[in-house]
C-alpha positions as CSV (number, residue, x, y, z in Angstrom):
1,X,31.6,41.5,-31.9
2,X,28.0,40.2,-31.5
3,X,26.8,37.0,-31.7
4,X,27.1,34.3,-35.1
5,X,24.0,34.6,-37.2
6,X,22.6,32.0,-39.2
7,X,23.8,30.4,-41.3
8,X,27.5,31.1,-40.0
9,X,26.5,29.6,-36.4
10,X,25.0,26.6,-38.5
11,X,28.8,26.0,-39.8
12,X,30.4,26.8,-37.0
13,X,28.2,23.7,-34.4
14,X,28.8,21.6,-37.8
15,X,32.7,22.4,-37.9
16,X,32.8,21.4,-33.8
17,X,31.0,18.0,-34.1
18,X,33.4,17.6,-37.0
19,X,36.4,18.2,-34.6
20,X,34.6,16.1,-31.9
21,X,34.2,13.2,-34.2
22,X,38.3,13.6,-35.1
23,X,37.8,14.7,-38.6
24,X,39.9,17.8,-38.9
25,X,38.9,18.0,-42.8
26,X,35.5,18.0,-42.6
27,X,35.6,20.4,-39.7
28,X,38.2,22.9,-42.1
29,X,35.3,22.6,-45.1
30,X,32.8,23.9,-42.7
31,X,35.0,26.9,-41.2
32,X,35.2,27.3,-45.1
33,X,31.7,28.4,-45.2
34,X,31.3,30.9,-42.9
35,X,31.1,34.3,-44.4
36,X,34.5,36.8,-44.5
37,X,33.0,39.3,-42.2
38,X,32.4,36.8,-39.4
39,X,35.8,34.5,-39.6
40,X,37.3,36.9,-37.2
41,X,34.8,36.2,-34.7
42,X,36.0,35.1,-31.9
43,X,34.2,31.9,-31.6
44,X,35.4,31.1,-35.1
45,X,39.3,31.7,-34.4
46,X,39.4,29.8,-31.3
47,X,37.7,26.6,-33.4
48,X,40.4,27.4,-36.3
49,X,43.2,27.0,-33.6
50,X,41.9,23.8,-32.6
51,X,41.4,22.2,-35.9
C-alpha cells in the first residue's frame, strides 16, 4: 500500500501527537476520521495498536 494522502495523513500526525500528549480519546476521534479504504494501512494499524 502507497503512502497516506491528505487529509488521512492530516489525521493520522493529529492521532500521534494525541497519543504523545497521553490522550488516548482524542487520538481514537482522529483514527475515526480517516477514510475506510486507508484504515488498513499499515501506518494506521500500528497507531490503532498503540492507542
Amino acid at each position: 500500500m502507497g503512502k497516506l494522502t491528505p487529509p488521512d495523513d492530516y489525521y493520522l500526525n493529529a492521532a500521534i501527537g494525541w497519543l504523545e500528549l497521553g490522550n488516548t480519546g482524542e487520538a481514537k476521534v482522529e483514527l475515526t476520521k480517516i477514510s475506510s479504504d486507508q484504515r488498513q494501512h499499515r501506518e494506521v494499524l500500528e497507531t490503532v495498536c498503540t492507542s
